[in-house]
N, C-alpha and C positions, 0 to 999 in steps of 0.2 A: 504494500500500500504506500501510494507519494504521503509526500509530509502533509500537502494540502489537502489529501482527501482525509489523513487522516485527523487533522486540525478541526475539518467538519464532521468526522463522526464524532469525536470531544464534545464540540459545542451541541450535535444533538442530542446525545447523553444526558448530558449536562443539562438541559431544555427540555426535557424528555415528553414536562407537564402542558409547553406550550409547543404549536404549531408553526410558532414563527420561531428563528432562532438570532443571536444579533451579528454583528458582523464582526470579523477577528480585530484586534487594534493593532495589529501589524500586518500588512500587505505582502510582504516576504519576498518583493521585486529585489531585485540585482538593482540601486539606487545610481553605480555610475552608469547601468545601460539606460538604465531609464530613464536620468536626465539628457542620454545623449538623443533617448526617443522621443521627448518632451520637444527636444528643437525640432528634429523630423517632421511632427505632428504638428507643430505652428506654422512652418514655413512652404510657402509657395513653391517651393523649386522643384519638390514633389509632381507639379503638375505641368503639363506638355506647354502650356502658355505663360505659367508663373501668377498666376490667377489663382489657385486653389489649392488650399491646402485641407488636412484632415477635422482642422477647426472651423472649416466653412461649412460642415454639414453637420458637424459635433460639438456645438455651441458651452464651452465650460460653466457659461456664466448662466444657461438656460438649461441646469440638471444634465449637461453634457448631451441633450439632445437638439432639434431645429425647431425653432417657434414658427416657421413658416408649416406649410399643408405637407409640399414636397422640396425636397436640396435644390438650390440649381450649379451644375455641375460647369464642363469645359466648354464653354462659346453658349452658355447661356442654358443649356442643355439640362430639362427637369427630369428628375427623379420620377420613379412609378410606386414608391412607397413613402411614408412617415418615417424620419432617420430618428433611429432607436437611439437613445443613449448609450455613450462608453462608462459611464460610472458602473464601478461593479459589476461589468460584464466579463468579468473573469468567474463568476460565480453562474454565470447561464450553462445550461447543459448542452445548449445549441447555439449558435449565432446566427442572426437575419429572422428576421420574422417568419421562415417557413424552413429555419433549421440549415439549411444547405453549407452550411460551415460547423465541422467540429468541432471546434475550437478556436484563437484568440489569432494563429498564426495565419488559417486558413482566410478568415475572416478580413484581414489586415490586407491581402493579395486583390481582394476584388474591386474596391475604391482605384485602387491603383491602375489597375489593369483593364478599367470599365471606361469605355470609348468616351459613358455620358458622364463622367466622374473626373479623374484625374488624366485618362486619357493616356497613360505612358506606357511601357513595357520593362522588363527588369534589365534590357540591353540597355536603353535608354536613361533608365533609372542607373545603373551605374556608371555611363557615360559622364552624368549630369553631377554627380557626387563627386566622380574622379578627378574634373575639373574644378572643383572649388578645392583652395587650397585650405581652407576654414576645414571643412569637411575632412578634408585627407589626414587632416594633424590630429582631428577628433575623433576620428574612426581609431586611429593608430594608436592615443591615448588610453583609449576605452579598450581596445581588443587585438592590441598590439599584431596590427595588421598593415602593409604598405599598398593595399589593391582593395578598392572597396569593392564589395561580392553583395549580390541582391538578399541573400540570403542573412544577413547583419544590417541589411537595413530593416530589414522586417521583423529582425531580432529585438532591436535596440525601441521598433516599434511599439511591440509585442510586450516589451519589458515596461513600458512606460502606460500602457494601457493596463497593468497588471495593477500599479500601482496608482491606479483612480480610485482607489474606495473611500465609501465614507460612511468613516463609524460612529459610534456615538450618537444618535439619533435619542431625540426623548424615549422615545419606544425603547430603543436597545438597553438607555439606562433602565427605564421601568421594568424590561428583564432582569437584568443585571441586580436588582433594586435596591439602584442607585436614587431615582428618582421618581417621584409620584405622578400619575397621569391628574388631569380634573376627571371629574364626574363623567363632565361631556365625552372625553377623551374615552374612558373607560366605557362607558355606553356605546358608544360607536364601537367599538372594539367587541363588544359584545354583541353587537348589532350582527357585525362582519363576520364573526364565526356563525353565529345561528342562523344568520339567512345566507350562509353556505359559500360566501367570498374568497372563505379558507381554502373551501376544495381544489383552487387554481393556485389563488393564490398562499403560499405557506412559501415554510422554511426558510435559509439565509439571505436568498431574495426577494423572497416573499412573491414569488411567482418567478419563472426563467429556468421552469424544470420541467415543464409537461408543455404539450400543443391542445389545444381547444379549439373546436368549430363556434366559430362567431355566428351566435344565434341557434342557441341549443331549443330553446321552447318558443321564439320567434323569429320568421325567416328575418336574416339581416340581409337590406340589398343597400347595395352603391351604384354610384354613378356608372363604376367602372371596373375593372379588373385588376388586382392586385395580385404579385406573385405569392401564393397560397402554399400550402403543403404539396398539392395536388401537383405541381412544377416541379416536384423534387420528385415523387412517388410515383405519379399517373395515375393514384387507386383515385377513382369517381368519390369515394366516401371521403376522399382528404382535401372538395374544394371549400375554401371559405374556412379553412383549417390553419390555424398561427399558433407560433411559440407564442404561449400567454408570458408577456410583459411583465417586469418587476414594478412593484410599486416602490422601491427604493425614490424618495426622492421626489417623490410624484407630483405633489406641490409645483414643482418646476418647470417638468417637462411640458406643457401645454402645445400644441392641441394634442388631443387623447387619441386612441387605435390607430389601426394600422393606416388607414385612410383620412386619418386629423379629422374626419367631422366633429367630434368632441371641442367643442372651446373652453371647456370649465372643466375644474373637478364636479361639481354640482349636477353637468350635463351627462359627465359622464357614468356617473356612480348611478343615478337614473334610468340611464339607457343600457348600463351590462346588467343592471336586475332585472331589466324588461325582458331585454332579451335574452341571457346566459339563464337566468335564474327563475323568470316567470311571476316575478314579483313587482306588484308598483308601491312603490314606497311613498311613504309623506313627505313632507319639506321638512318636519321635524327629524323627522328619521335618516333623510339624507344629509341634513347638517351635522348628524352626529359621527358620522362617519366619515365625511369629511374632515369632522374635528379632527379623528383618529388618527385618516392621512396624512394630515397636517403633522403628525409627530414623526413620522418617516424621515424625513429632511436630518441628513447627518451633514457632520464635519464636511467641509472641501478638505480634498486629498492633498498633505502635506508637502507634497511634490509640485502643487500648484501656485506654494507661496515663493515670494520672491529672493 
């Protein structure tokens, strides 16, 4: 067993009594690849025109996701999905809304390599590194290397995305118990297991471990077509099927699902009881659970201070 997996059987142990569990207070990133991934991840050079970087679509200051509906990528170029947040997507079981990445490396390749996105190739990509002499000195520093290889830039990426979490949330303290919820806080949170929120969302994401079909007890339709499970699988039963979303954070990330119709928390907590769960709630009801949300919002990741 790695040390991360086995850091999360601990905390579920540990947790055993609740469904949620809280986030580790150390991230366990390699801290020089990471800062050296930290510049990768801000800077434009990444992209075929010098226009886009991995912060245009991964917004730190917006829950690390995009307040727009969809990204817009190389020569103006939108996106066909809601850009997920990088906070604590080291803890997803899957990456991309319909799984097609297993992981944090795999994930990291397709911005890059995507026509409507960064638009480069790894020839390219190390072309454009090798020439800056900033680059070459930093590579070399970091991984005592004289030839940058696509494969350390995806590393140093990879390492820096590791190290996006954010702990300490009121919630994690009131695990921990450290800290008290209110009334409201605690209501909502009672609210969220009994009328069944849990069943997706749990554990140290509190959701970013299972896939859900969007509109279990009502059809969900959209304007449009989004790349779903069914794109990865072909099985008919997996359209309109997504890695359910962590609510880490949530607070922030606006707008909600995978298609942004959601503009609120308020709109959204509404609309996945209608449809995921078959309940309509009161305004009293969905304030409370909001309240709850509201205690999600952890630390910014240490990595991001100056």
């Amino acid at each position: 067993m790695n040390k991360l997996l086995w850091i999360l059987a601990c905390i579920t142990f540990i947790y055993a009594g609740e469904p949620i569990s809280p986030i580790p207070l150390h991230h366990g990133a390699d801290i020089k690849k990471a800062k050296l991934g930290k510049e990768l991840f801000f800077d434009t050079i990444l992209s075929k025109d010098n226009t886009i970087s991995c912060l245009s679509c991964h917004d730190l200051s917006n829950g690390g996701s995009d307040s727009r509906t969809v990204s817009s990528g190389f020569s103006g170029r939108e996106g066909n999905i809601q850009s997920l947040t990088v906070f604590n997507a080291k803890y997803n079981f899957k990456q991309f809304w319909n799984g097609r990445a297993a992981n944090l490396l795999e994930q990291a390749k397709e911005p890059l390599n995507n026509p409507a996105e960064h638009n480069m190739n790894p020839q390219a990509l190390e072309e454009k590194l090798n020439n800056s002499s900033y680059y070459k000195s930093r590579f070399k520093k970091v991984y005592s290397i004289d030839t940058i290889a696509y494969a350390y830039i995806l590393d140093a990426i990879v390492e820096f995305e590791k190290a996006l979490t954010t702990p300490n949330s009121k919630f994690d303290k009131y695990l921990r118990e450290e800290e008290e919820l209110s009334e409201e806080e605690k209501e909502g949170y009672t609210l969220f297991k009994q009328n069944g929120c849990i069943t997706c969302h749990n554990g140290i994401n509190i959701g970013g471990n299972s896939f859900q079909k969007m509109g279990t007890f009502l059809e969900y339709k959209s304007q449009q077509e989004y790349p779903d499970r069914y794109d990865v699988t072909g099985k008919k039963a997996h359209r309109n099927v997504f890695k359910v979303p962590t609510l880490r954070n949530i607070a922030l990330t606006a707008p909600y699902f995978h298609d942004g119709s959601a503009k609120n928390l308020q709109e959204a907590v509404k609309s996945m009881s209608q449809y995921n769960l078959g309940l309509i709630l009161s305004d009293e009801e969905t304030k409370k659970i909001v309240s709850f949300l509201n205690t999600l919002t952890g630390e910014m990741p240490k990595i991001l201070e100056p």
